[in-house]
C-alpha positions in Angstrom: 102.4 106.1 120.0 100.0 104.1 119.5 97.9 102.3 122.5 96.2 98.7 122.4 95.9 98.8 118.9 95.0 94.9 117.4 97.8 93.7 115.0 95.2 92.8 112.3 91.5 93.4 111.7 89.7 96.5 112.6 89.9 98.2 116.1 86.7 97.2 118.3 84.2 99.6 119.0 85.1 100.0 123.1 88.7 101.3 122.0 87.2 104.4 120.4 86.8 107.6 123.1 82.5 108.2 122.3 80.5 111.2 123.0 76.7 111.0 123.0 74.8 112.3 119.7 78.4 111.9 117.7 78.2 108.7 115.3 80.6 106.0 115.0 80.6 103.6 112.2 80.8 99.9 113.5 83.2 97.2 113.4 81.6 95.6 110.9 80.6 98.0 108.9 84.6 99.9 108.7 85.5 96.2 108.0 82.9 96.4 104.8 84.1 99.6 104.0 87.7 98.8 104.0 87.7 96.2 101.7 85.4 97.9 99.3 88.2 100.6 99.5 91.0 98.5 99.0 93.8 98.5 98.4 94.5 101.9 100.1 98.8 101.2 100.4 100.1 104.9 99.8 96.6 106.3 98.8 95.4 109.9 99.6 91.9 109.5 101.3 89.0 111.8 101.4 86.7 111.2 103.9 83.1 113.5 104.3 81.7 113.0 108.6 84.5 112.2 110.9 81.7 111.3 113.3 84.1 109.7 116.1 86.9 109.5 114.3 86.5 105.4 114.0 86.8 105.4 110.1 89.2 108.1 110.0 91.8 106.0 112.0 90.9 102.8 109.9 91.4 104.6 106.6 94.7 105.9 108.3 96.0 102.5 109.3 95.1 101.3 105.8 96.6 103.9 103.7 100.2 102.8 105.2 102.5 106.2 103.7 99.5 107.9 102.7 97.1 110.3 104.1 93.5 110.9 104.8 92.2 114.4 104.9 88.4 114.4 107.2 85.7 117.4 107.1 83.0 117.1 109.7 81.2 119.9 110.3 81.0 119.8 114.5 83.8 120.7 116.4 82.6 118.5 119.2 83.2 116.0 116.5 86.5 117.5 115.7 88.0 117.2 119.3 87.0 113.6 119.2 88.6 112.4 116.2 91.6 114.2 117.1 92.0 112.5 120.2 91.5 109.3 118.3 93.8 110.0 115.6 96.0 111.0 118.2 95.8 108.3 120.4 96.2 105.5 117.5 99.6 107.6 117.2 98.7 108.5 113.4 98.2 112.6 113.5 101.2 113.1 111.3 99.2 111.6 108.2 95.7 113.3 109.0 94.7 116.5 108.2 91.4 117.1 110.4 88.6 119.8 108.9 86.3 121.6 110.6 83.7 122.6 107.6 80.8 122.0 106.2 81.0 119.7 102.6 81.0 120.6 99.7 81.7 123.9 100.8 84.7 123.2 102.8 86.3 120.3 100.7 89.8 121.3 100.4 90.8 121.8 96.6 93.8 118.8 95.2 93.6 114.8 94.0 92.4 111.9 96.1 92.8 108.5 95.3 89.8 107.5 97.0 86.8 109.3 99.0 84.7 107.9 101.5 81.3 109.9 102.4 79.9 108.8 105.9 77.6 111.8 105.9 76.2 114.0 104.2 73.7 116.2 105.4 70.7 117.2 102.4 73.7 117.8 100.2 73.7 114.6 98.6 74.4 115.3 95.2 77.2 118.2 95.5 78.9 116.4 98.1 79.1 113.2 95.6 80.5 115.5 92.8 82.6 117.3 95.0 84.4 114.1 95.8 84.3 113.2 92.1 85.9 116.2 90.7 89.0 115.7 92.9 89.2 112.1 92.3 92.5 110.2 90.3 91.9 108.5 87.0 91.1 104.5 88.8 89.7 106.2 92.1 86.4 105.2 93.9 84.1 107.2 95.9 82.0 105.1 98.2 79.0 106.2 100.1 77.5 104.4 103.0 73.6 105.2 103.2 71.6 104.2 106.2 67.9 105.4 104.1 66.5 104.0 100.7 65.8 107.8 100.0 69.8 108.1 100.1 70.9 105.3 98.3 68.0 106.1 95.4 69.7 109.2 95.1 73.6 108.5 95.4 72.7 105.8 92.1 71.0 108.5 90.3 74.1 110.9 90.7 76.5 108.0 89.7 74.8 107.5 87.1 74.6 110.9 85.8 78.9 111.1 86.6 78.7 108.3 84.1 81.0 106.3 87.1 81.2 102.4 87.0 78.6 101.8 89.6 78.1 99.3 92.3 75.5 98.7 95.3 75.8 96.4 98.4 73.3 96.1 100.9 74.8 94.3 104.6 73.1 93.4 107.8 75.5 92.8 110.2 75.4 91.3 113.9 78.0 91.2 116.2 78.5 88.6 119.0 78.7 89.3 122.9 78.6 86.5 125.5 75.4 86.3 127.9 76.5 84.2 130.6 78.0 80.8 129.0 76.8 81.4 125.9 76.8 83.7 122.8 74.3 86.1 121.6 74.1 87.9 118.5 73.2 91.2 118.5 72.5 93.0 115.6 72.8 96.3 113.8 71.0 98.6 111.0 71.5 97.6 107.8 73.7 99.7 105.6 73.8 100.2 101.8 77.3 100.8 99.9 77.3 102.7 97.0 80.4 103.5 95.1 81.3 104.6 91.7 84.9 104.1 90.2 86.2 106.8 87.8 87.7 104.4 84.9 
């Protein structure tokens, strides 16, 4: 069952279990992500880098009926996100992957992929979610380097995919005594290409 969970808008950051050196993507960011994503109502999900487990559950609590299959390649990782997963009462609809992509990419169709990470496989992880994408799908990236972003256009472009790039700052707010302060992130680039 699940525990504290908001009844709209994304989960805040402190709900998430954390270990040190394992990423999480932030409010904000899932809240980008999301939308670019949407709608997701009965969609099977593809998501590349667990990390936490943060935009596994989102994608889970967005897809409604459907289901989101996540690779990471730690198993420190893993044990997080299942806990997650698990304690956002959504394990039923997840199927969790230990692996290493594009290696470990389970074969069938996804209506949408989301890469979070990517190690210096770049390129055949961006195919590898592109081969197993439905006719109307989209496979979004989120790139934290110019050096990535440079290349994920380059391979959209060569996948011929209708292609579109965001860049977001985001800040989030925290009070300091009586008043507010914002505090603010890394920027992140989107990249996503739609298979039309």
């Amino acid at each position: 069952m699940a525990q504290d969970i908001p009844p709209r808008g994304v989960i805040e950051d402190g709900w998430f279990e954390r270990a040190r050196g394992i990423p999480m993507t932030k409010a904000p960011i899932r809240a980008v992500i999301l939308s670019l994503l949407a709608p997701l109502a009965g969609f099977r999900v593809l998501e590349i880098g667990s990390g936490t487990g943060a935009m596994t559950v989102e994608l889970l609590r967005a897809s409604g009926a459907g289901s989101v299959t996540s690779i990471d390649v730690s198993a420190e990782a893993f044990g997080l996100v299942r806990r997650n997963v698990e304690r956002a009462g959504l394990a039923s609809r997840a199927r969790l992957i230990v692996g290493r992509a594009p290696e470990d990419v389970p074969p069938g169709a996804f209506d949408a992929a989301f890469i979070g990470g990517h190690g210096q496989a770049l390129e055949a992880v961006i195919k590898s979610c592109w081969d197993r994408l439905t006719p109307g799908g989209r496979v979004l990236l989120s790139s934290i380097t110019p050096g990535s972003t440079s290349r994920a256009l380059a391979c959209f472009d060569e996948l011929r995919a209708s292609v579109g790039f965001w860049r977001a700052h985001t800040s989030c707010g925290g009070r300091v005594g009586s008043e507010w302060l914002l505090i603010g992130n890394n920027p992140i680039d989107f990249i996503w290409g739609d298979r039309v």
